[in-house]
MARTI-973930 format. One record per residue: x, z, y of N, C-alpha, C in turn. Coordinates in steps of 0.02 Angstrom, whole numbers, padded with zeros to 5 digits, always signed. Layout:
REM MARTI-973930
XZYXZYXZY
...
END
This chain:
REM MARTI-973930
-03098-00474-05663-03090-00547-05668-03141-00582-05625
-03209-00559-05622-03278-00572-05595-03234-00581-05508
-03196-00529-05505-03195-00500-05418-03138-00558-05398
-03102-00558-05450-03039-00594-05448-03062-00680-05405
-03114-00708-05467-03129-00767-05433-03172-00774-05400
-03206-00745-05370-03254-00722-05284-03203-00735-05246
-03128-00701-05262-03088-00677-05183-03069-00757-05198
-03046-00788-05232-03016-00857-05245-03083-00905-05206
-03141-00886-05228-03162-00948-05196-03174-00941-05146
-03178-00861-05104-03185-00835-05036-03132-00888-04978
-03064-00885-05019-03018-00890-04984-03010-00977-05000
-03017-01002-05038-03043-01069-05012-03081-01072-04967
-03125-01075-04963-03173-01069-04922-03143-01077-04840
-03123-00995-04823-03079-00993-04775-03034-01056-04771
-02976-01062-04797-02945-01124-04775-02978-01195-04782
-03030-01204-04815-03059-01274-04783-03071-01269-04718
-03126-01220-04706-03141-01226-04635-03091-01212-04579
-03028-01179-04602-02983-01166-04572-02950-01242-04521
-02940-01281-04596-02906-01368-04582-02949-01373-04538
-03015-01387-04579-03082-01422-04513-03087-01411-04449
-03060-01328-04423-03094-01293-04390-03149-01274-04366
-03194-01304-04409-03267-01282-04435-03293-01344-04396
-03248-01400-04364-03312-01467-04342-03283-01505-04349
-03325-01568-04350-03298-01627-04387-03248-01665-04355
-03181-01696-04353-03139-01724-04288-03156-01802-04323
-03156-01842-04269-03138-01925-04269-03086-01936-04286
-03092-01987-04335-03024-02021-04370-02979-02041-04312
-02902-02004-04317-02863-02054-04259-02876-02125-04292
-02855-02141-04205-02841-02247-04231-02781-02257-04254
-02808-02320-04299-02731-02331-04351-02703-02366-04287
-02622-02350-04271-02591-02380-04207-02584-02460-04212
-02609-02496-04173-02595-02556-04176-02512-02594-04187
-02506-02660-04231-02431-02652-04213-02444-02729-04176
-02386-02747-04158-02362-02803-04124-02414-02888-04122
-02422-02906-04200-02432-02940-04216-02512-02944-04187
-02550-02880-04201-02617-02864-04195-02645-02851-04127
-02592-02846-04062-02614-02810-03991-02640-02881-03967
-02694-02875-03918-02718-02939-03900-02665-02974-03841
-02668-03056-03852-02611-03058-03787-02635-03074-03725
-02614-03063-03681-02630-03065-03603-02638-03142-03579
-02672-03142-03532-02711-03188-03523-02653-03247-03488
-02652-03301-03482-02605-03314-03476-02600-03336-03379
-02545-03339-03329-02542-03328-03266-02595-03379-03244
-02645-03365-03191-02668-03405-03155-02642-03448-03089
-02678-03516-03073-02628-03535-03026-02700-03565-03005
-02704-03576-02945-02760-03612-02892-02736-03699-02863
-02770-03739-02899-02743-03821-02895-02770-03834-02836
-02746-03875-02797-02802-03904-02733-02797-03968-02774
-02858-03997-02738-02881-04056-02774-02832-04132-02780
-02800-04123-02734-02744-04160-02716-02696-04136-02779
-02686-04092-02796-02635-04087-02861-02659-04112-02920
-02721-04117-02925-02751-04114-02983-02750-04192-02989
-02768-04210-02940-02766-04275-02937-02678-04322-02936
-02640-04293-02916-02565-04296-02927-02556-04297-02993
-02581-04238-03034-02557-04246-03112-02600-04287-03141
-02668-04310-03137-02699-04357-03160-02651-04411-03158
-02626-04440-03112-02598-04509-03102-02553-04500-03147
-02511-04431-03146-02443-04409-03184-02438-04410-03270
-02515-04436-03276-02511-04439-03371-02558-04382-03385
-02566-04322-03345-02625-04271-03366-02680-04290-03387
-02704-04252-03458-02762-04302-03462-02830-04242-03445
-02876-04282-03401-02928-04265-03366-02987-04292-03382
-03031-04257-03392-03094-04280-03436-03155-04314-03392
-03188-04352-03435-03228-04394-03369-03280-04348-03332
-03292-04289-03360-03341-04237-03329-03295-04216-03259
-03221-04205-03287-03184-04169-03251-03178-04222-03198
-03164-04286-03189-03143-04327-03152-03207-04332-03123
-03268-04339-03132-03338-04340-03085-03341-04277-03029
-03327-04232-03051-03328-04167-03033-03273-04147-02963
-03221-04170-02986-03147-04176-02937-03182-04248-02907
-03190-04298-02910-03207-04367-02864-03277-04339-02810
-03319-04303-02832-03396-04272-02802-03352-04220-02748
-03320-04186-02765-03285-04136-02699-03237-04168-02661
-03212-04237-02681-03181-04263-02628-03196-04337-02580
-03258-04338-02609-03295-04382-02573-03352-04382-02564
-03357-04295-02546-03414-04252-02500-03402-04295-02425
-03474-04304-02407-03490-04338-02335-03433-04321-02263
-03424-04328-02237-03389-04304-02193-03316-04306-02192
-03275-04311-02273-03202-04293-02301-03183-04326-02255
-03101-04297-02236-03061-04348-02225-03022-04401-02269
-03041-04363-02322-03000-04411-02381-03020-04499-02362
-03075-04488-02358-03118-04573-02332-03043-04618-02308
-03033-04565-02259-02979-04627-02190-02883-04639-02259
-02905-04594-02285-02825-04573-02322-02826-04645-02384
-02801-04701-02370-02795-04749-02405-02757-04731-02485
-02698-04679-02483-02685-04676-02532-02713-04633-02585
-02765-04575-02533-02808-04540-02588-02879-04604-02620
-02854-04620-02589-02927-04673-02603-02915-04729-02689
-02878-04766-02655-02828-04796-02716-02810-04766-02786
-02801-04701-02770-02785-04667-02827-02845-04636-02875
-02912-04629-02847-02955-04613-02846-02991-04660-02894
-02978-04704-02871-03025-04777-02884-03003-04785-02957
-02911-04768-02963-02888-04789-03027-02919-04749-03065
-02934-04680-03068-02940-04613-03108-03006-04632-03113
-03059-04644-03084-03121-04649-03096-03131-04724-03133
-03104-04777-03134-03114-04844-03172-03075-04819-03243
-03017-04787-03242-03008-04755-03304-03039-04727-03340
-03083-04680-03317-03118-04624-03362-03194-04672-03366
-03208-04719-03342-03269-04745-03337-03303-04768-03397
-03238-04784-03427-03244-04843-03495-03271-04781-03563
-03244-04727-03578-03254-04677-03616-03290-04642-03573
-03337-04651-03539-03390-04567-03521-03463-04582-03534
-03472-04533-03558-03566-04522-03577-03581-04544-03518
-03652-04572-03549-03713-04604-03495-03717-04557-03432
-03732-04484-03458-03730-04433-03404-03704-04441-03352
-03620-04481-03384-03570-04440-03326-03563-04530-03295
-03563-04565-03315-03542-04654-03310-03576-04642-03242
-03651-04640-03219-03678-04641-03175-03640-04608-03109
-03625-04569-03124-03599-04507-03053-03523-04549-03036
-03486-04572-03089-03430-04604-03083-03419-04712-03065
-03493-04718-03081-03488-04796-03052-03523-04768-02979
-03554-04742-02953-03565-04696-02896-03533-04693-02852
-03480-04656-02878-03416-04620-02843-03380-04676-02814
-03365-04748-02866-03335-04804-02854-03376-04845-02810
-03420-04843-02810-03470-04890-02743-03456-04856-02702
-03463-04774-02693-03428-04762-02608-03364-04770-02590
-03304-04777-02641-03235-04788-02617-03232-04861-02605
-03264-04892-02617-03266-04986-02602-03310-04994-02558
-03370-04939-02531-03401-04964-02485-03342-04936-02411
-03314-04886-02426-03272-04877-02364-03214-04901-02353
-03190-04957-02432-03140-04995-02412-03174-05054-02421
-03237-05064-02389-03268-05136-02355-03256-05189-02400
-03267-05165-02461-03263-05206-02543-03337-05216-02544
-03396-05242-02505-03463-05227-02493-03505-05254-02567
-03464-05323-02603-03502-05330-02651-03492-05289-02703
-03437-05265-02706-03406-05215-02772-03444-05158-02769
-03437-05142-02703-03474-05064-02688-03566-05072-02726
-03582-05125-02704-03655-05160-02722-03679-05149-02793
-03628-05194-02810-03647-05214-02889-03636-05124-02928
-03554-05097-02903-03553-05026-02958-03624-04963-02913
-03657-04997-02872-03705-04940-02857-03774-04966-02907
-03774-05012-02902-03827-05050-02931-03832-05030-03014
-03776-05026-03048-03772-05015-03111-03777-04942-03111
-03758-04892-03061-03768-04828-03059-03827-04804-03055
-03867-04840-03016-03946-04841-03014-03980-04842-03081
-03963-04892-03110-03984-04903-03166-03980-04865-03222
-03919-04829-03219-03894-04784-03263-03951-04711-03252
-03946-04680-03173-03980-04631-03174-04029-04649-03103
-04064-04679-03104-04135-04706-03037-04146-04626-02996
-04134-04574-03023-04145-04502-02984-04092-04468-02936
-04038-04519-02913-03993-04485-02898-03985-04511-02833
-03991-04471-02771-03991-04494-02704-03962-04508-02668
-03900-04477-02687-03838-04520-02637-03815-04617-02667
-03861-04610-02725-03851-04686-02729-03915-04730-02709
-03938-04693-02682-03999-04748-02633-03992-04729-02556
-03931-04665-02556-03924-04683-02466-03861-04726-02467
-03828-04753-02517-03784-04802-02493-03805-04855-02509
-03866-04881-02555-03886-04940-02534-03934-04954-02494
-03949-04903-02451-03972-04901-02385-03919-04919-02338
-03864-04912-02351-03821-04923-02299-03804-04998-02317
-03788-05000-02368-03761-05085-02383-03794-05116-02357
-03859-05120-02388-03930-05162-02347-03918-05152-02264
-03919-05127-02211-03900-05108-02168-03845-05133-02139
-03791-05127-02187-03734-05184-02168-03757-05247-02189
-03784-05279-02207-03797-05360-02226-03856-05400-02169
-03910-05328-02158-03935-05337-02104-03918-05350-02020
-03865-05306-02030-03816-05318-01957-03788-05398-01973
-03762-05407-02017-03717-05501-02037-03761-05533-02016
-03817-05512-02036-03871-05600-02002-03908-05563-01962
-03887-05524-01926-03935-05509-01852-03867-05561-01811
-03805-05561-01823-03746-05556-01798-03756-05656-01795
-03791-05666-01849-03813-05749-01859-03860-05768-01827
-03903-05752-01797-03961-05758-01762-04018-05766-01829
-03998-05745-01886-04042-05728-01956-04096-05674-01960
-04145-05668-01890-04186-05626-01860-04216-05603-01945
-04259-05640-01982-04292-05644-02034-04254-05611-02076
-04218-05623-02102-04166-05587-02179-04140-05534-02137
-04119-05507-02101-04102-05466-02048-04161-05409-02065
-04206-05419-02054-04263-05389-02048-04290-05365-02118
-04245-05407-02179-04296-05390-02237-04243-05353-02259
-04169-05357-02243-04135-05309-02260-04132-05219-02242
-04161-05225-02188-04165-05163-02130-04232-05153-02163
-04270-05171-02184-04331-05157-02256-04312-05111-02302
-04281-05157-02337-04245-05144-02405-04212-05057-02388
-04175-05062-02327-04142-05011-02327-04174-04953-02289
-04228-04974-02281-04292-04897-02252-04309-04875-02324
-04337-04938-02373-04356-04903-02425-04314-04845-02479
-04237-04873-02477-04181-04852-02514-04181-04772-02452
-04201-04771-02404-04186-04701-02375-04255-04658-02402
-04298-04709-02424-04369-04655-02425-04363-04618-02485
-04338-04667-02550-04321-04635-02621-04261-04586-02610
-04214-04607-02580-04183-04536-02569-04204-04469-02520
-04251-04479-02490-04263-04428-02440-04317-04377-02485
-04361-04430-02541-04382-04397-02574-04390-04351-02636
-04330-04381-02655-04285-04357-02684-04234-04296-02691
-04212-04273-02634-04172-04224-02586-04220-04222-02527
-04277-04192-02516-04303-04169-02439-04266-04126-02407
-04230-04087-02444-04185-04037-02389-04136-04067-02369
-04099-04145-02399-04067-04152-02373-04072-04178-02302
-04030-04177-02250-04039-04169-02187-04009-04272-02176
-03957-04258-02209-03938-04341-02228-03976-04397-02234
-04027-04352-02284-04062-04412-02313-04131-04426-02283
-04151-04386-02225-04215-04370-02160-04206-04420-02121
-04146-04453-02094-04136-04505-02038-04178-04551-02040
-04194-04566-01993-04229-04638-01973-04182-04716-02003
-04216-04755-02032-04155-04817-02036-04133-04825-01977
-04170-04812-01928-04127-04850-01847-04077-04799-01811
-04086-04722-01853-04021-04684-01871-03970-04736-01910
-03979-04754-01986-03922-04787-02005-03890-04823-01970
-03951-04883-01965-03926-04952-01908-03864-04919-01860
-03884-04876-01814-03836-04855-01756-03777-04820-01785
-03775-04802-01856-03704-04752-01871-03661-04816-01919
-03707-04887-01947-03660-04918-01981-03642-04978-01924
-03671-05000-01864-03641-05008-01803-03562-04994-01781
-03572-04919-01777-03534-04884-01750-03469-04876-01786
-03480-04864-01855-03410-04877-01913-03379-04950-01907
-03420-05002-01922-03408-05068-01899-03339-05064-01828
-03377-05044-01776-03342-05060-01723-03292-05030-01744
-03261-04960-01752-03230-04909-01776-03182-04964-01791
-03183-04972-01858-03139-05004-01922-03111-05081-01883
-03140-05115-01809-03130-05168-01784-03059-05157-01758
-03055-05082-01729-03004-05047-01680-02934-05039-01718
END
């Protein structure tokens, strides 16, 4: 009887380790079903800014971060958008829209944005006054003291143009100083290094331009 249950527990024995095969295996994975598989990401598509700005007008709603952000890449120095009257217009609407609802943060970069689309559609007091309030909003931000370097500059040319030697002179002031806060501001920028009698000769030169 003794031998009997030796061989019994022998042979357990054996078939545990048999199943096991003497090492331990990892739980399979319980199979995922349908409900539980993660879903795929959904298709990407690449907007040019021009679309984005198409569906803005179209009822898309675009956030005032988003609309600072899209207005800053398209009225990077140099754009052609500048000459494109209808990107301009449309621009103007999307940014006076989002103006009214955006944090202090963002209000600044976007009454900004609107002083340069009125300073290049020769709206000179509009451009003035929304740079002026942009200033105010954020005093650290340099592309809004090289355009009231330029305004000043343009007002200075009006009464050089008057024989207004004096106000002429205090404007072309005004607008050395508005290049010095921005130059110091941005020293790398290369923009913001010019001489005012750099400006003088490039808001000259737009002047005549825009005469043609």
């Amino acid at each position: 009887m003794t031998k009997l249950a030796g061989s019994l527990v022998c042979l357990a024995l054996v078939l545990a380790m048999a199943g096991c095969g003497g090492k331990k295996h990892a739980a399979s994975p319980t199979p995922q079903t349908a409900s539980t598989l993660p879903l795929p990401p959904p298709p990407s598509r690449t907007h040019t800014d021009e679309e984005l700005l198409d569906e803005a007008m179209r009822g898309s709603h675009i956030s005032p971060g988003e609309a600072a952000i899209l207005s800053d890449r398209m009225l990077t120095e140099g754009s052609s958008n500048f000459a494109n009257e209808k990107t301009m217009a449309r621009l103007d609407i999307l940014l006076n829209k989002s103006v009214s609802e955006a944090p202090r943060e963002i209000r600044h970069r976007l009454l900004r944005n609107l002083g340069v689309i009125h300073y290049y559609q020769k709206k000179y007091s509009l451009a003035r006054q929304e740079l002026q309030q942009a200033n105010e909003l954020s005093p650290r931000d340099a592309r809004t003291h090289y355009y009231l370097a330029r305004l000043a500059v343009q007002n200075g040319n009006i009464y050089q143009s008057k024989g207004l030697s004096k106000k002429a002179k205090g404007q072309y002031n005004l607008a050395a100083n508005e290049m010095e806060v921005a130059r110091n501001l941005e020293p790398s920028n290369s923009l913001y290094r010019q001489d005012v009698k750099q400006v003088i000769q490039k808001e000259g030169t737009v002047s005549s331009n825009k005469k043609k």
